[in-house]
N, CA, C and O atoms as a MOPAC input file, in Angstrom:
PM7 MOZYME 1SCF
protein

 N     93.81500 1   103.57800 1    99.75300 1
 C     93.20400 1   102.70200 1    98.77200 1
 C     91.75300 1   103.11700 1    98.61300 1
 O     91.10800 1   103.43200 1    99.61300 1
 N     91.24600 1   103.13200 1    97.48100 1
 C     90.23500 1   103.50700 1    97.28900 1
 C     89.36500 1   102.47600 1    96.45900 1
 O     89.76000 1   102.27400 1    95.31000 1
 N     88.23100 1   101.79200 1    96.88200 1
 C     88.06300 1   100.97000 1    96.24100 1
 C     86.12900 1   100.94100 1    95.84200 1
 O     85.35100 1   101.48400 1    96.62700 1
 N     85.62300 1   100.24300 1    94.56500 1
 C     84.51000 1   100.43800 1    94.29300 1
 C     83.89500 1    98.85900 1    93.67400 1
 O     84.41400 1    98.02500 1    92.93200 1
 N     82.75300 1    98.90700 1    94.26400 1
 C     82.14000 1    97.14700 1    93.86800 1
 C     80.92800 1    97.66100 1    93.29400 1
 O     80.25200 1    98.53800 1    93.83200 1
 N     80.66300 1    97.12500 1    92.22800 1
 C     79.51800 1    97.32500 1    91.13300 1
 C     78.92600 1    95.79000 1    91.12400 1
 O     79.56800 1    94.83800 1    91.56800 1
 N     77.36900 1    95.66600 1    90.45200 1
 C     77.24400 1    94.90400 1    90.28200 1
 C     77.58900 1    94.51900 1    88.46200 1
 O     77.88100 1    95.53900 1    87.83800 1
 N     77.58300 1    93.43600 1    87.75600 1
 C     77.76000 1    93.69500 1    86.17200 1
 C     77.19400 1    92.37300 1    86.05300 1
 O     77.20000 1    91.50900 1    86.92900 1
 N     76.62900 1    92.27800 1    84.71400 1
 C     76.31700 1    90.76800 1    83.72400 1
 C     77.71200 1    90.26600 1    82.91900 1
 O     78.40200 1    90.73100 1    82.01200 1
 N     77.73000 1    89.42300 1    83.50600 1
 C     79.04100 1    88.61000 1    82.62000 1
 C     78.68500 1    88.05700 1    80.90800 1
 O     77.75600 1    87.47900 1    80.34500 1
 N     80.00100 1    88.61700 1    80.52800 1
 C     80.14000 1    88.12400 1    79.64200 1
 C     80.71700 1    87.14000 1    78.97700 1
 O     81.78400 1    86.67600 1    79.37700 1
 N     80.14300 1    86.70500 1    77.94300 1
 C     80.72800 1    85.08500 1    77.32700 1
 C     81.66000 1    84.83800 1    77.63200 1
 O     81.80900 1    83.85600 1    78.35900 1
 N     82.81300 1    85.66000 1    77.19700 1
 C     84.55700 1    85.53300 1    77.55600 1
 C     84.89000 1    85.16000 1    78.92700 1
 O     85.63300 1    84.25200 1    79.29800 1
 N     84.06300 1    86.20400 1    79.79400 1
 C     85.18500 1    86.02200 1    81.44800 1
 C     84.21700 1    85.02200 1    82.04300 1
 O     84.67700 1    84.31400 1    82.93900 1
 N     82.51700 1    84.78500 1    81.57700 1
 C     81.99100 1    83.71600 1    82.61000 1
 C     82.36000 1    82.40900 1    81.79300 1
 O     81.48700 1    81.57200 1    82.02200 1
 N     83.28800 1    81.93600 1    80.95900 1
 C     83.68300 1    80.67000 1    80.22300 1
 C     85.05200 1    80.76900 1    81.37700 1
 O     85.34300 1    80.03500 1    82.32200 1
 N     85.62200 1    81.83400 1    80.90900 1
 C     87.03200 1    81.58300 1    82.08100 1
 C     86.72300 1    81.09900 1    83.48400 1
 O     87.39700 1    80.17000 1    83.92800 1
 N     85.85700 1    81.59100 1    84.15300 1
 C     85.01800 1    81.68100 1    85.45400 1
 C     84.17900 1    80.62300 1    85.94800 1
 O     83.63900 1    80.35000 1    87.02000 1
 N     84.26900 1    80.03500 1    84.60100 1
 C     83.07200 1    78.93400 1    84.79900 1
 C     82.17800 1    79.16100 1    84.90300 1
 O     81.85600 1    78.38000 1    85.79800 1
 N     80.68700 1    80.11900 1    84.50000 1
 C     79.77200 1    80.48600 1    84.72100 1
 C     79.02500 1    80.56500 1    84.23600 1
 O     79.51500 1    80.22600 1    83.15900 1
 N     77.55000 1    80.85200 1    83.91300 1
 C     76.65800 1    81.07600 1    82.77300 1
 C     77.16400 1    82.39600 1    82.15800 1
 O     77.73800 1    83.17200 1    82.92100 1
 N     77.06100 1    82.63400 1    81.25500 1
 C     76.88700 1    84.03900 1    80.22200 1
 C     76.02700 1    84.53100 1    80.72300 1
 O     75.10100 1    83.76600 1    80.99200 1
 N     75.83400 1    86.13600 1    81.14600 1
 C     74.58900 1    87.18000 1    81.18800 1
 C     74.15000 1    86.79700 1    83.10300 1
 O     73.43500 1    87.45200 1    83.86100 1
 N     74.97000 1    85.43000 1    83.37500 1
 C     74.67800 1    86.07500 1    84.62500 1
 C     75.38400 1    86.94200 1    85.86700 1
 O     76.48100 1    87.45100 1    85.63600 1
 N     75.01400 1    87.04800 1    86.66300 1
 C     75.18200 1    88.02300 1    87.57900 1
 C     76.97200 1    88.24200 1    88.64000 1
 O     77.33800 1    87.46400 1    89.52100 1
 N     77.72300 1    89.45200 1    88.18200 1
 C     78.80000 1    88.95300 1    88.93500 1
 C     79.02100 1    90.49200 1    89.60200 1
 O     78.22400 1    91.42800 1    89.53400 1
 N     80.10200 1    90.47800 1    90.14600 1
 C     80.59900 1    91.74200 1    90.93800 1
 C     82.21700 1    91.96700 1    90.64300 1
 O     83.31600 1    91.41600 1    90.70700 1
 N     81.62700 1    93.02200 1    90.32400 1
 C     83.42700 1    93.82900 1    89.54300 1
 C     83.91400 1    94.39300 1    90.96300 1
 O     83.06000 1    94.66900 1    91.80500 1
 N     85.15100 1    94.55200 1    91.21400 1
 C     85.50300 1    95.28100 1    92.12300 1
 C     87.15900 1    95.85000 1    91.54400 1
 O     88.06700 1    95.06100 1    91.28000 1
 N     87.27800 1    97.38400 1    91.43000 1
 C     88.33500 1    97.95400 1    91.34900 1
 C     88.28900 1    98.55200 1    92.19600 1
 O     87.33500 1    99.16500 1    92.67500 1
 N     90.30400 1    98.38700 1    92.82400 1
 C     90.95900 1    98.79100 1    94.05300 1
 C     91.84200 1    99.97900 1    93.05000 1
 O     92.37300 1    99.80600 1    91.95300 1
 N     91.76200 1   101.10400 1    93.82200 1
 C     93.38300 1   102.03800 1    93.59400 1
 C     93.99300 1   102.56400 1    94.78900 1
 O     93.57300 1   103.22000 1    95.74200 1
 N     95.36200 1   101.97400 1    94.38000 1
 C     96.31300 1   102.08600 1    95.09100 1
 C     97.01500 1   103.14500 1    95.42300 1
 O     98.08000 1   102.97600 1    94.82900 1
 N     97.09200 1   104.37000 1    96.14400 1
 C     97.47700 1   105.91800 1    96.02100 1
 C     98.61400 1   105.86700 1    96.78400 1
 O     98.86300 1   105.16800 1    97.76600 1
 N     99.30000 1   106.72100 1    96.19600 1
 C    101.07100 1   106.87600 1    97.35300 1
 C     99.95300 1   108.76100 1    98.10500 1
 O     98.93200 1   109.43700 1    97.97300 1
 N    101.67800 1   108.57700 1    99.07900 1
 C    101.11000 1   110.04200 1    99.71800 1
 C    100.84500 1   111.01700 1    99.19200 1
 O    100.19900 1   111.77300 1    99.91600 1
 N    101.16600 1   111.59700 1    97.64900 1
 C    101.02300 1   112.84100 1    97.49900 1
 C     99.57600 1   112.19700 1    96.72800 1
 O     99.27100 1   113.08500 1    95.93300 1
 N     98.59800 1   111.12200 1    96.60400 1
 C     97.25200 1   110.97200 1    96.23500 1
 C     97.18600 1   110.48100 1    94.78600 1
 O     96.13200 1   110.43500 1    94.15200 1
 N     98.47000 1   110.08900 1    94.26600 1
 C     98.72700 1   109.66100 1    92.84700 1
 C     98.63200 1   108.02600 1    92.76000 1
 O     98.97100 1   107.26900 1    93.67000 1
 N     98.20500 1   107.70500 1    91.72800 1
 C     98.02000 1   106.60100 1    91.27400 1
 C     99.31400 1   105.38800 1    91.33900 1
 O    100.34300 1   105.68800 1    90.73300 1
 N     99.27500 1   104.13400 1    92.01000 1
 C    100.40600 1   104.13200 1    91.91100 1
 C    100.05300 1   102.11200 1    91.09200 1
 O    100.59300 1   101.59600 1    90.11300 1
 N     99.32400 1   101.71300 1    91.73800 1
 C     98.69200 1    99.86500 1    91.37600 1
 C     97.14600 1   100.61700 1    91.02900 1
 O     96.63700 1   101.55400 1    91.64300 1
 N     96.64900 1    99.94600 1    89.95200 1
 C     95.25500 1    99.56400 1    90.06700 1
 C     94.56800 1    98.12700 1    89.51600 1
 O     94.58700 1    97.90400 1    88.30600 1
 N     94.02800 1    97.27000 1    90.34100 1
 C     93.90100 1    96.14000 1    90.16400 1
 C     91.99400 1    95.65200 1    90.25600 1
 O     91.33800 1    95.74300 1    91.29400 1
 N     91.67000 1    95.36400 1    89.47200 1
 C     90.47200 1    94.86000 1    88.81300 1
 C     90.14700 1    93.44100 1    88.89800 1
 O     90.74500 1    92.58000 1    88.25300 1
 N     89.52700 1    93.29300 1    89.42100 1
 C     88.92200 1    91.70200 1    89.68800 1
 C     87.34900 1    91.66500 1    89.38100 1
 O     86.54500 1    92.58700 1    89.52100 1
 N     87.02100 1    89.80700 1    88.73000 1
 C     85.54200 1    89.72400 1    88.62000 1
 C     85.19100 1    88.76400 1    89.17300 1
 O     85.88700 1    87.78600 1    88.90300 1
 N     84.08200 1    88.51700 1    90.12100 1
 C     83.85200 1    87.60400 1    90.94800 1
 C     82.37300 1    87.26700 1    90.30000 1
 O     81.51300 1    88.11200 1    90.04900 1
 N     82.22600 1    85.31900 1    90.00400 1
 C     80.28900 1    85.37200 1    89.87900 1
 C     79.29300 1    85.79500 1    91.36900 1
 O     79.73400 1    85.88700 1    92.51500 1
 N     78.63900 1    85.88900 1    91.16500 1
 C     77.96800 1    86.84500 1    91.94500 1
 C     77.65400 1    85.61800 1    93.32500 1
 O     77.81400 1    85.91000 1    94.51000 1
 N     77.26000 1    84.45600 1    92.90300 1
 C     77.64700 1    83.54100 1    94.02900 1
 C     78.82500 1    83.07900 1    94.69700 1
 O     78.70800 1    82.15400 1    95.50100 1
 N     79.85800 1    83.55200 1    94.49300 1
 C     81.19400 1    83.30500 1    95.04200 1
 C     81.71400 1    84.48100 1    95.74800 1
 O     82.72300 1    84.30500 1    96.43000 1
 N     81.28000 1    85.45300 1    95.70700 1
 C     81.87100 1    86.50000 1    96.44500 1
 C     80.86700 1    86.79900 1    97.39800 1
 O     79.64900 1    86.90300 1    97.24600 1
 N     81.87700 1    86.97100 1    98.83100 1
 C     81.83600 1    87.62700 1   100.10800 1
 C     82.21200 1    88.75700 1   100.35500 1
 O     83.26100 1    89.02800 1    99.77100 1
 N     81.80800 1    89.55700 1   100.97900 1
 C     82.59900 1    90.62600 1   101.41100 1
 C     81.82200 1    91.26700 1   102.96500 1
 O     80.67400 1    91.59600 1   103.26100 1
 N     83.08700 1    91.22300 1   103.67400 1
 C     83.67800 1    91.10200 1   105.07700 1
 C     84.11000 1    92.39200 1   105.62500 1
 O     85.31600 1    92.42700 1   105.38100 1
 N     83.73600 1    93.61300 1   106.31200 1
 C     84.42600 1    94.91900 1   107.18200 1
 C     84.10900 1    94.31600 1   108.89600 1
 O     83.25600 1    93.78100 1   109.60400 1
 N     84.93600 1    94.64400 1   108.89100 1
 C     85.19000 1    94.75100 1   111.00500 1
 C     85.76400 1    96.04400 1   111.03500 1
 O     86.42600 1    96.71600 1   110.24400 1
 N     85.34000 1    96.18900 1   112.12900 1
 C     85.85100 1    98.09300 1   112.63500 1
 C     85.99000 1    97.56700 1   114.10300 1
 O     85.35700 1    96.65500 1   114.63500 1
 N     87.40300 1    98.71200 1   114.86100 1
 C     87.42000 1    98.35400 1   115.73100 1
 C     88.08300 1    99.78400 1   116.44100 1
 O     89.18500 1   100.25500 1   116.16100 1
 N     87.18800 1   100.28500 1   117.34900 1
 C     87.38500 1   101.66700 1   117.56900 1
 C     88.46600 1   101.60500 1   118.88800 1
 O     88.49100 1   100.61000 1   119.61200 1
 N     89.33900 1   102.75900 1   119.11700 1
 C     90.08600 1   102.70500 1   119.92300 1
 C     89.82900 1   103.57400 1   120.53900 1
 O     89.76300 1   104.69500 1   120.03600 1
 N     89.59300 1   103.34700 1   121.85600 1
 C     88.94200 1   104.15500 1   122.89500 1
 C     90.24700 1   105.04600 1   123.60000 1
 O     89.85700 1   106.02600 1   124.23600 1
 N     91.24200 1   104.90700 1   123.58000 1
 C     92.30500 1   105.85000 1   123.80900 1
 C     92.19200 1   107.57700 1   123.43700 1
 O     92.04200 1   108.16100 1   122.36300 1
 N     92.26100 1   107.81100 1   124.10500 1
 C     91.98500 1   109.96300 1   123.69000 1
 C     93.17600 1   110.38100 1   123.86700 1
 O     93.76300 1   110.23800 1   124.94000 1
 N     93.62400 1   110.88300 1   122.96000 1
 C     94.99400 1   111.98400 1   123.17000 1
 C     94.55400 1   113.36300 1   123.75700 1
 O     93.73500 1   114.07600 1   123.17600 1
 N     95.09700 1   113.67200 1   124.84900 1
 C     94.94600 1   115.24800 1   125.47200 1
 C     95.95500 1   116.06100 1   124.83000 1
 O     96.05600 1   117.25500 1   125.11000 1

């Protein structure tokens, strides 16, 4: 999955859907979905107002070594 978060100004249309002011501040985020040979397989687009979205990574390393 390959995924990218921008910031963008909303527009009339999606901040009325959204509930939001017009022109203010939200975050686009498109995900693509790749099978194994690296081809396109879902791509899904979401808009968040810029006060409602979180975003959350945890990493968690595995100390195991293969010889």
């Amino acid at each position: 999955m390959h995924q990218e978060i921008r910031a963008v100004l909303l527009d009339k249309s999606t901040a009325r859907r959204l509930g939001a002011k017009a022109g203010s501040a939200g975050l686009m985020l498109e995900r693509r979905y790749m099978d194994a040979r690296d081809e396109l397989v879902e791509l899904a687009v979401s808009v968040h107002p810029a006060d409602r979205f979180t975003y959350r990574e945890s990493f968690r390393r595995d100390w195991q070594v293969s010889t």
